[in-house]
C-alpha positions as CSV (number, residue, x, y, z in Angstrom):
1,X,22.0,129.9,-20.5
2,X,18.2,129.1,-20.3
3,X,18.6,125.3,-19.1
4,X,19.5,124.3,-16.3
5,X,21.9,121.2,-16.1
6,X,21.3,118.1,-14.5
7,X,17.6,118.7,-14.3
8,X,15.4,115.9,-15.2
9,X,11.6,116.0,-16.5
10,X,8.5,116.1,-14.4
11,X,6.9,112.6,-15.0
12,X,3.6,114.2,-14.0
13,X,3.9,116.4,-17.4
14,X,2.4,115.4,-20.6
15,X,5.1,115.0,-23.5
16,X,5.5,118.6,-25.8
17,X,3.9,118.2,-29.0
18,X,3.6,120.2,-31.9
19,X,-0.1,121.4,-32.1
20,X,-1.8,120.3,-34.8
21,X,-5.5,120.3,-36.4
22,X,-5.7,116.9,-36.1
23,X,-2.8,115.7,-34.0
24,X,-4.3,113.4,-30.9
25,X,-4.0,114.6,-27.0
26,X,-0.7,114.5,-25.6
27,X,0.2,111.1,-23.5
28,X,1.9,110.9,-20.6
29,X,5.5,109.9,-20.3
30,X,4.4,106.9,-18.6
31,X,2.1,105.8,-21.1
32,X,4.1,103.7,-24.4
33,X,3.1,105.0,-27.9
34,X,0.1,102.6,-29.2
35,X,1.9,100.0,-32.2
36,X,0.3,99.8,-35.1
37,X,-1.2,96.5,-34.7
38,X,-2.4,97.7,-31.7
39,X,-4.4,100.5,-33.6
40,X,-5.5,97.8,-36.0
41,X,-7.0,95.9,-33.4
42,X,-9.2,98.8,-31.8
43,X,-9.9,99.8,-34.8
44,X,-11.2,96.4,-35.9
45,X,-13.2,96.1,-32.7
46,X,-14.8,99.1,-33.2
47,X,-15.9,98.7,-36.4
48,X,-17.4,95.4,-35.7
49,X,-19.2,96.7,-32.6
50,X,-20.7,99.8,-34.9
51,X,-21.5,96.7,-37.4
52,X,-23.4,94.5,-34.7
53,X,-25.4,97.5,-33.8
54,X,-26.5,99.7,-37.1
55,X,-26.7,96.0,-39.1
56,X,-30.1,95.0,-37.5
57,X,-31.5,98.8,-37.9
58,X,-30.2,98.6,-41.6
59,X,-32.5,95.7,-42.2
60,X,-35.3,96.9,-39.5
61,X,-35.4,100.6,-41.8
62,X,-35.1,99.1,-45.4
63,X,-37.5,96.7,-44.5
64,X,-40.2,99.3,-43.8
65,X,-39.7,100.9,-46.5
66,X,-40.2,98.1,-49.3
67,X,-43.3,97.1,-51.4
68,X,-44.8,93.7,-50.7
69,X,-43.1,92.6,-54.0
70,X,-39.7,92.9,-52.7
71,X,-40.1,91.6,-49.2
72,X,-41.4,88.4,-51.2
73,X,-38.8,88.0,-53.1
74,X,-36.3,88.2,-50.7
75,X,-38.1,86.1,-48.6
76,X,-38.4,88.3,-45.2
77,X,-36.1,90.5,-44.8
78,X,-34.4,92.6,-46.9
79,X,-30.5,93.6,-46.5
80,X,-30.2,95.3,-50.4
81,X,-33.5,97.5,-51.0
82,X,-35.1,97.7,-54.3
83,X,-36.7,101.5,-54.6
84,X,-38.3,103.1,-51.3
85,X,-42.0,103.4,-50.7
86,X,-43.3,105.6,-47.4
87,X,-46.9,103.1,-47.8
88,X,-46.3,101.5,-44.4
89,X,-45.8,104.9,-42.5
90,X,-48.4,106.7,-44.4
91,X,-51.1,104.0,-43.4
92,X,-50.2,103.9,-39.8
93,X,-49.9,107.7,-39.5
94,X,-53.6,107.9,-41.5
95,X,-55.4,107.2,-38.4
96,X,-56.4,104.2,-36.5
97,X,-54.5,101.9,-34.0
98,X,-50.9,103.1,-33.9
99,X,-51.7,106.2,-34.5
100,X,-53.7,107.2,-31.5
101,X,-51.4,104.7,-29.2
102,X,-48.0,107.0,-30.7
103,X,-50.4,109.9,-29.3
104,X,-50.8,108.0,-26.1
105,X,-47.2,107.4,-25.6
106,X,-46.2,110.8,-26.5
107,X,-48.8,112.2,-23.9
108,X,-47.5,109.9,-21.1
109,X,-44.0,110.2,-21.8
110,X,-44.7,114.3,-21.8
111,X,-46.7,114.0,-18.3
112,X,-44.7,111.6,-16.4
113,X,-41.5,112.9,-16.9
114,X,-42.7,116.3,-16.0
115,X,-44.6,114.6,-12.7
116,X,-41.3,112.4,-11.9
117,X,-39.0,115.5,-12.7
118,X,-41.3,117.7,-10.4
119,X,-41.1,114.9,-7.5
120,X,-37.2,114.1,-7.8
121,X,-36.0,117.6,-7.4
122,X,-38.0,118.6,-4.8
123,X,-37.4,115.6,-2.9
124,X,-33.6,115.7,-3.7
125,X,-33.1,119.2,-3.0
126,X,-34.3,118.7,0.4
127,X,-32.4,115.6,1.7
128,X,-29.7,117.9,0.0
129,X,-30.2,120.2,3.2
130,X,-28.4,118.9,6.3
131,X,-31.1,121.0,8.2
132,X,-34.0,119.7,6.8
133,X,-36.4,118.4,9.3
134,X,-36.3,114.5,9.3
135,X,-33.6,114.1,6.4
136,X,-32.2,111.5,7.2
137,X,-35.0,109.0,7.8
138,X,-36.7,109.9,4.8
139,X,-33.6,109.3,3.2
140,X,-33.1,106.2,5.1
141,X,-36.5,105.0,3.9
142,X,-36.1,106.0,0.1
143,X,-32.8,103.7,0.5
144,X,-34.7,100.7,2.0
145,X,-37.3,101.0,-1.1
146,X,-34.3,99.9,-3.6
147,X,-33.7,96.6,-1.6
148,X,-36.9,95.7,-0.4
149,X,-40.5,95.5,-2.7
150,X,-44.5,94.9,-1.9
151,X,-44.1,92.9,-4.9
152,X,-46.7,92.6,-8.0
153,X,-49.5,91.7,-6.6
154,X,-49.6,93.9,-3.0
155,X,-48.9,96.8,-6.0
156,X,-51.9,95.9,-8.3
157,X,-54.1,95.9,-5.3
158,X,-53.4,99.5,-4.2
159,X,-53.7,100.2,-7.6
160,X,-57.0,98.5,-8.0
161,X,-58.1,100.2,-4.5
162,X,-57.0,103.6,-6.0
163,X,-59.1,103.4,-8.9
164,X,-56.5,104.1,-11.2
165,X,-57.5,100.7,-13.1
166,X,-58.2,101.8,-17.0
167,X,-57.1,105.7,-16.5
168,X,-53.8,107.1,-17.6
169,X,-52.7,107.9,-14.4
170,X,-51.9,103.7,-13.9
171,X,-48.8,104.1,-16.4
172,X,-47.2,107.1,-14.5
173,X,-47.7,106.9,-10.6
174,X,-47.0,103.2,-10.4
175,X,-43.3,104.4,-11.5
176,X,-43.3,107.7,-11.3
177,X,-40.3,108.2,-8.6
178,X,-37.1,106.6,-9.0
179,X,-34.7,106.7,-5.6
180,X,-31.5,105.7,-7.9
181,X,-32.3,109.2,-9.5
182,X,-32.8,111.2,-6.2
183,X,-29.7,110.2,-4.9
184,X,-28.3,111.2,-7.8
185,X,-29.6,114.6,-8.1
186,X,-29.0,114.6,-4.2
187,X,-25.5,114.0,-4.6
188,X,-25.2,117.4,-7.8
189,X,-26.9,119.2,-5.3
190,X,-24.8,118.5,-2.2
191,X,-21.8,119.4,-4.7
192,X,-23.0,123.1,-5.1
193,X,-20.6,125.2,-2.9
194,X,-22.7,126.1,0.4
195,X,-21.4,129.4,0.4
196,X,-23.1,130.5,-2.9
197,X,-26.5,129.8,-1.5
198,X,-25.6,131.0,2.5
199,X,-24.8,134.6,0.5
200,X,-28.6,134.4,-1.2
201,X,-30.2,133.6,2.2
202,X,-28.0,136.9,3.6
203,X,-29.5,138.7,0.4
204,X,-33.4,137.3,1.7
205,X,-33.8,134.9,-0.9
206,X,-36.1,131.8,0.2
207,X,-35.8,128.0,-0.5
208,X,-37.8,128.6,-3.4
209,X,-35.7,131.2,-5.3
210,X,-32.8,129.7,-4.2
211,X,-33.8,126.1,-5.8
212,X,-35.4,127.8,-8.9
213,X,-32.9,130.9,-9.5
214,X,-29.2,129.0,-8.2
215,X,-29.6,125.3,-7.7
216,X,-31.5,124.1,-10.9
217,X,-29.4,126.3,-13.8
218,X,-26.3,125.5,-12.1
219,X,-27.9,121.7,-12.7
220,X,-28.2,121.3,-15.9
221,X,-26.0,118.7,-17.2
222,X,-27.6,116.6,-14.5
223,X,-31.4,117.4,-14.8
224,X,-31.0,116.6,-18.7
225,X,-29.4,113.6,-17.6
226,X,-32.3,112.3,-15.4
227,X,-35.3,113.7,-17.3
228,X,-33.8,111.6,-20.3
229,X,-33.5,108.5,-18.2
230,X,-37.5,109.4,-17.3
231,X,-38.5,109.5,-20.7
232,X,-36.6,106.4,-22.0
233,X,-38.2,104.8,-19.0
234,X,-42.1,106.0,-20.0
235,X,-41.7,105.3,-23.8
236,X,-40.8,101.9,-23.4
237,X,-42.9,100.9,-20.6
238,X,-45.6,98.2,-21.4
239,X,-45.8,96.2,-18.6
240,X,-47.9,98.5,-16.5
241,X,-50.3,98.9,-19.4
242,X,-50.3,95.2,-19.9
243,X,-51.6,95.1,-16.6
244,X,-53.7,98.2,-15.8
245,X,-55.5,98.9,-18.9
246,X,-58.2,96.6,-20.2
247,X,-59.2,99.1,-23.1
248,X,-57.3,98.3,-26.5
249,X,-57.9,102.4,-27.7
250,X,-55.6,103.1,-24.3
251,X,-52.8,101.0,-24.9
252,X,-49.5,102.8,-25.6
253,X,-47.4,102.2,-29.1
254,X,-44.7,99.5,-27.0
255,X,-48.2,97.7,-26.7
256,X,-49.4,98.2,-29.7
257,X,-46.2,96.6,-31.3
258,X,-45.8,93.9,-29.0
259,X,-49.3,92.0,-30.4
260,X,-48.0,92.9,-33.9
261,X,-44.6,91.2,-33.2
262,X,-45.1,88.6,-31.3
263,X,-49.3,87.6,-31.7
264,X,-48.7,88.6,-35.7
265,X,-52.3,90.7,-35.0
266,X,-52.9,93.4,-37.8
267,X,-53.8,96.9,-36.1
268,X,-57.4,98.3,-36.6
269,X,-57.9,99.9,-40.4
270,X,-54.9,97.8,-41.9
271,X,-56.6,94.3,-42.5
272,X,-58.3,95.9,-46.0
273,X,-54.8,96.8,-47.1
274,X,-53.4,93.8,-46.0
275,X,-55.9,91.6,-47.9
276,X,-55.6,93.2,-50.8
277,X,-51.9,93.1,-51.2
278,X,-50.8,96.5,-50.9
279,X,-49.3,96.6,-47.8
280,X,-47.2,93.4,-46.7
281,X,-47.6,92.7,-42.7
282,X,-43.7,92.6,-42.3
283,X,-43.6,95.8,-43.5
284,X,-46.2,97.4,-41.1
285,X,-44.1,95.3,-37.7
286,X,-41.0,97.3,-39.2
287,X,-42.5,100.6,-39.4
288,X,-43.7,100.5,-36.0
289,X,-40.4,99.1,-34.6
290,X,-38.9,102.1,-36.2
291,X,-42.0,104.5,-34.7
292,X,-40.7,103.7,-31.5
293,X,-37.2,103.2,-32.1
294,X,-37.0,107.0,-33.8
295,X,-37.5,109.4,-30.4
296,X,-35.2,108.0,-28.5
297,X,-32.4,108.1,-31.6
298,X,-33.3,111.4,-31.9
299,X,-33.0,113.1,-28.3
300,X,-30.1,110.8,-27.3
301,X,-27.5,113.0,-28.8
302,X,-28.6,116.3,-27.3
303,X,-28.0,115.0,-24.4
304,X,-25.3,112.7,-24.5
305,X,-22.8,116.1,-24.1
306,X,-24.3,115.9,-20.5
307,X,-23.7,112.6,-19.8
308,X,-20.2,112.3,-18.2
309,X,-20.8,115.8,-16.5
310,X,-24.1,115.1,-15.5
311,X,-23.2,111.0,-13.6
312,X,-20.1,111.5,-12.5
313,X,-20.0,115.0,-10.9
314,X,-23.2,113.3,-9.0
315,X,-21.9,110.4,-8.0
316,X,-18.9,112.3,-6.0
317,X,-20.3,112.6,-2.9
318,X,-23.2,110.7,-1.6
C-alpha cells in the first residue's frame, strides 16, 4: 500500500485541485471557501468602485468630443453623446496656447526625470556601499530633509538668487531629488547579493561597470517604478510654475488648464472660434483635461507589472 495510515495532512499545504483553465489558486486549508453572498458583495464593491472612477472620465471624454449644439442641449455635461466631433482637439493641437505648453510639459517631464533619475541612482548606489566615504551622514542628512523644510519663501529666495527665475530649469531643480525614492532604490540596491559584485571587483571591474553592467539591469522593476513616480510628479506640477515663471508662452499645460478651469480664460487663437459658435468653451476645458489626463493612462500599465516587485522587494531592508 501507498498510504500510510494514521497520517494526517500538512496544514501548511494548499488543498489538491484539479487544474483547470480557469479554476482560481488553491486556498489554504485554513482559509473557509468564500459563500456566495460573500462573492456578491465584492463583486458589488468592485463594480461600484470601477463606476466611481471611469463615470467622471465617461462624461470628461464625451464631453470633448460634442458640438456646441449638444452640450446646449444637455445643459453642460453630457452623459449620452449625440455623434463625435475631434473640433476641440484639432483647434488646440493647430497651434497656439496649449499647444506649445503640452510641448513644454513634455520637454520638462523628458529632462527632469532623466536629471532626477541620474541624481537618485548615483546617490543611492553609493549610500548602498557600507564603505563609502561619509555614508552614513549623508544619509543621515537626506533623512533630516524629509522632516525638516526652509519653507516657501527661504526656497524662492535661493531661487531668485540663482537666477533660475523665468528659465526652465525653475520647474526641475526646485524638485528634482526625492529622498523617499533614494531610500528606496537604496534599499533594491542593498538587496543585490554582495557576492555577485565582490566576484566583478576580483574580475577588475570598477564602480562604474559594476553600477551600469550588474546593479542597474538587475534593477529594473524598481528603476521603472521610480522614473514613473518622477514623471507623474513633473507632468502634474504647477505650483513651481505658478511661482517661477512670469511668462504666459512658458507655462506648462497643468497651467495652462488651470486658468481655463477655474478663471474660465479662453487660450490664445480660440476666442474667434469661440465667438462664432463653433467651438463651445466646455468643450475646449474637457479636451485639455483629457490632454493631460491621456499620458499618464497610457504609461501606467507598462509599468504597473513592476509595481509590487519594484516597492516591496525595496522596502525589505532599509
Amino acid at each position: 500500500m501507498t498510504a500510510v495510515l494514521g497520517t494526517r495532512p500538512d496544514p501548511g499545504k494548499a488543498r489538491v485541485r484539479k487544474p483547470g483553465r480557469w479554476s482560481a489558486p488553491p486556498r489554504p486549508v485554513w482559509e473557509e471557501e468564500p459563500t456566495p453572498a460573500g462573492q456578491a458583495g465584492k463583486g458589488l464593491a468592485l463594480g461600484l468602485a470601477c463606476l466611481a472612477i471611469l463615470f467622471p472620465l465617461w462624461i470628461v471624454i464625451v464631453t470633448s468630443l460634442q458640438t456646441k449644439r449638444t452640450i446646449d442641449e444637455a445643459g453642460g455635461l453630457v452623459v449620452i453623446p449625440k455623434g463625435i466631433t475631434f473640433v476641440a482637439y484639432q483647434e488646440l493641437l493647430g497651434g497656439g496656447q496649449v499647444q506649445r505648453a503640452a510641448l513644454v510639459s513634455v520637454g520638462v517631464t523628458v529632462v527632469g526625470t532623466l536629471f532626477s533619475m541620474a541624481v537618485s541612482v548615483l546617490c543611492a548606489y553609493g549610500l548602498s556601499r557600507s564603505g563609502s566615504l561619509g555614508h552614513r551622514w549623508i544619509l543621515m542628512s537626506l533623512l533630516a530633509t524629509m522632516f525638516f523644510g526652509a519653507g516657501l519663501i527661504p526656497t524662492y529666495l535661493l531661487v531668485q538668487a540663482l537666477g533660475l527665475t523665468d528659465t526652465y530649469l525653475a520647474l526641475i531643480l526646485p524638485s528634482a531629488v526625492s529622498v523617499f525614492n533614494i531610500l528606496v532604490l537604496r534599499a533594491f540596491f542593498m538587496n543585490i547579493s554582495q557576492e555577485l559584485l565582490d566576484s566583478a571587483r576580483i574580475d577588475g571591474a570598477g564602480e562604474w561597470r559594476i553600477l551600469f553592467r550588474i546593479v542597474m539591469p538587475l534593477s529594473r522593476a524598481v528603476v521603472a517604478v521610480i522614473s514613473l513616480f518622477y514623471a507623474v510628479g513633473y507632468w502634474s506640477a504647477w505650483f513651481n510654475a505658478s511661482i517661477y515663471l512670469t511668462d504666459q508662452d512658458m507655462m506648462p499645460l497643468q497651467n495652462v488648464m488651470i486658468q481655463l478651469v477655474q478663471k474660465q480664460e479662453r487660450p490664445v487663437g480660440l476666442s474667434a472660434q469661440i465667438n462664432t459658435g463653433q467651438l463651445s468653451p466646455l468643450a475646449i476645458q474637457m479636451a485639455v483635461m483629457v490632454l493631460a489626463l491621456l499620458p499618464v493612462a497610457v504609461l501606467s500599465p507598462f509599468v504597473q507589472k513592476h509595481f509590487k516587485k519594484g516597492m516591496l522587494t525595496g522596502a525589505v531592508k532599509g
